[in-house]
N, C-alpha and C positions, 0 to 999 in steps of 0.2 A: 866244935872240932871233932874230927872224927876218933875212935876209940881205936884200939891197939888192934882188936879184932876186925873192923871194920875198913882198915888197914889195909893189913894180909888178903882179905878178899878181894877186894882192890887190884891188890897186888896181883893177886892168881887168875883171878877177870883178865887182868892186860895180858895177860901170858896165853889164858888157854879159849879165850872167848870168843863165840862166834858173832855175825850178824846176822839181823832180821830186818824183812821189809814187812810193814804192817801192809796188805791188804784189803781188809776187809774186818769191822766194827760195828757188833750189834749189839740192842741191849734188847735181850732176852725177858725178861722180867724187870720190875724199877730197879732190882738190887742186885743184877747178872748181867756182864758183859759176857760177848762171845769175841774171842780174838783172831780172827784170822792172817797166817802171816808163812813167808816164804823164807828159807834157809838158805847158805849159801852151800854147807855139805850135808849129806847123807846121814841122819839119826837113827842109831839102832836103840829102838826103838822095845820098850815090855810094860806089862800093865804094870800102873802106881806109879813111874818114873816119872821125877820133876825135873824144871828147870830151874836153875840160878838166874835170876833179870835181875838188869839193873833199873831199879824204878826211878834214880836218883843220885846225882854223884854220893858218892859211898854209902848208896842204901839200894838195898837189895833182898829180895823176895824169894821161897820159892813156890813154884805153882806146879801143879801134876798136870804133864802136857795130854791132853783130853783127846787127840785123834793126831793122826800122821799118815799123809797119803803119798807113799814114797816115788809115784811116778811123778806128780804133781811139785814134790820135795814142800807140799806143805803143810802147816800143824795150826790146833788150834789151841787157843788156852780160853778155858771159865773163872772169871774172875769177880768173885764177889767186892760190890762196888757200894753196900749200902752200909757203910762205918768210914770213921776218919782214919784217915793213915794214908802215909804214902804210895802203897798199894795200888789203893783204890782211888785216890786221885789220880796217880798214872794212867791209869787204865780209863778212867775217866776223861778223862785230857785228848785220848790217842787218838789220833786218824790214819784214815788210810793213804800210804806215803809214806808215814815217819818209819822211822828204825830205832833199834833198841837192840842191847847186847846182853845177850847169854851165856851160860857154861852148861855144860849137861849135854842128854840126860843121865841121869846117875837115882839111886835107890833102887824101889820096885818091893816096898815092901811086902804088897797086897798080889799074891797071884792067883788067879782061878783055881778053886779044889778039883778035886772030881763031882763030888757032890749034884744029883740030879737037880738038887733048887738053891740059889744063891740069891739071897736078899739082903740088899744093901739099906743102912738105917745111920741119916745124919744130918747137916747142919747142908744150906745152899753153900758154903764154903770146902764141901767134900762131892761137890756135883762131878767138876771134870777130873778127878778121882776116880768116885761111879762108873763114868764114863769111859777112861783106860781100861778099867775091871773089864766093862761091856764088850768092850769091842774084841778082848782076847778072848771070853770065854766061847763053850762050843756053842753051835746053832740047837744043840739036843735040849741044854738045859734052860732050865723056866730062871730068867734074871726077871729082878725090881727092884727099883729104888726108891727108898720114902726120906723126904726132906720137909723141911719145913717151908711150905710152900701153900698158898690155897686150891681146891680142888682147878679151877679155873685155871690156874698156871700151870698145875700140873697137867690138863690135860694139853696146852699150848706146847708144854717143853714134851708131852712124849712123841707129838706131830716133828716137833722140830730137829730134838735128840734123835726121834727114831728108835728110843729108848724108853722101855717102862716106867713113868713116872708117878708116884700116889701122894697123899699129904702123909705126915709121917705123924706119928701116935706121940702122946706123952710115955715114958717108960713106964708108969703105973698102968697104965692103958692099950701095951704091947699084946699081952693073951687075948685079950676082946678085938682088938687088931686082926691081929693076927686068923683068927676065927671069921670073922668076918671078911677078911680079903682069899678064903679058904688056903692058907698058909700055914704048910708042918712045920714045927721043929725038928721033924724026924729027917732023915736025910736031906740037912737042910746047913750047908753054911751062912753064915750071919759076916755081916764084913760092917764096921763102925766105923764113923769118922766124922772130924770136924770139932768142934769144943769139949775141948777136954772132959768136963763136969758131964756132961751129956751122955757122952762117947762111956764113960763108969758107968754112970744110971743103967743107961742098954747094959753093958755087960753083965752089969749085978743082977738085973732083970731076967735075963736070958742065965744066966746062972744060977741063980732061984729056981725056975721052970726046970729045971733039968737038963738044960743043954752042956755038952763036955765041952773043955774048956778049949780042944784042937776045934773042935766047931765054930770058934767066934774070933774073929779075926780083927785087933782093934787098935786105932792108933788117934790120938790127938793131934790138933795141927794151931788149937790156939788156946789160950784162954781167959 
């Protein structure tokens, strides 16, 4: 039976939620879909903002809508697919045709600094995150994003993101990283995300090395 919480969103779904037509369903990697799908109105639309889905009667998700092409009226979502969960059976399941119901977008807790280098460091479940980040910041500044991913994939996903992708370091192994891909801390925003435990590590990491604590921009999404 569904919980008292579970409920109310329910509830606020039937009131404020829109439809989607899925389009178009790729899997990116064995453990990344890509979701393609049309709106019926207009999303305004800022980096880090997610959507409410419903992945299941009274089960619900939320995911950071990764791109939105307002003449087209359409967006995609990244949906990591390699764990159990409703989620990612959803998403697994979808074709193109079906529909599915959302609310949003709402949050945006991530927005571009000024900062000349923004590097993004996190978990395949903070990609189309990354990805919002990407698409608002300017064309001046030097963007990357390091996940957990093999070089292989990485180089597949930055062909297809069109988006810098690297394999991402362990947080003991962040400086030599870092060095290595010739990457400052200095005028340099750090953006976290994705499992909680990890998303610390980094920060504790990057706060050891010396970087100020407005430099690192960091949020959990599971854990």
């Amino acid at each position: 039976m569904p919980n008292i919480k579970e409920r109310a969103t329910a509830f606020l779904m039937n009131r404020m939620a829109q439809h989607a037509l899925v389009t178009q369903v790729e899997n990116l990697t064995p453990v990344l879909t890509r979701i393609t799908f049309t709106t019926e109105n207009h999303l305004a639309w800022r980096s880090g903002q997610h959507l409410k889905v419903e992945v299941a009667p009274y089960t619900f998700r939320d995911y950071t809508l990764a791109s939105w092409d307002t003449l087209a009226q359409s967006a995609t979502l990244l949906v990591h697919t390699g764990h159990q969960g409703a989620g990612a059976d959803w998403a697994s399941q979808l074709l193109p045709g079906d529909t599915f119901r959302f609310a949003g977008p709402a949050g945006g807790q991530h927005q571009p600094s000024t900062a000349p280098h923004l590097v993004c460091l996190g978990d395949t479940t903070a990609l189309g995150h990354f990805h919002s980040l990407f698409l608002h910041c300017d064309l001046e500044q030097y963007f990357t994003v390091a996940i957990d991913v093999s070089r292989q994939e990485a180089r597949e996903l930055t062909d297809t993101l069109e988006m810098p992708v690297l394999p991402a370091p362990a947080a003991d192994n962040l400086r030599s990283w870092l060095n290595e891909n010739k990457l400052s801390i200095m005028n340099t925003t750090f953006y976290l995300a994705g499992e909680t435990t990890m998303v610390l590590d980094y920060r504790n990491k990057l706060r050891s090395m010396g970087v100020q604590g407005a430099n690192v921009k960091a949020v959990g999404f599971w854990d």
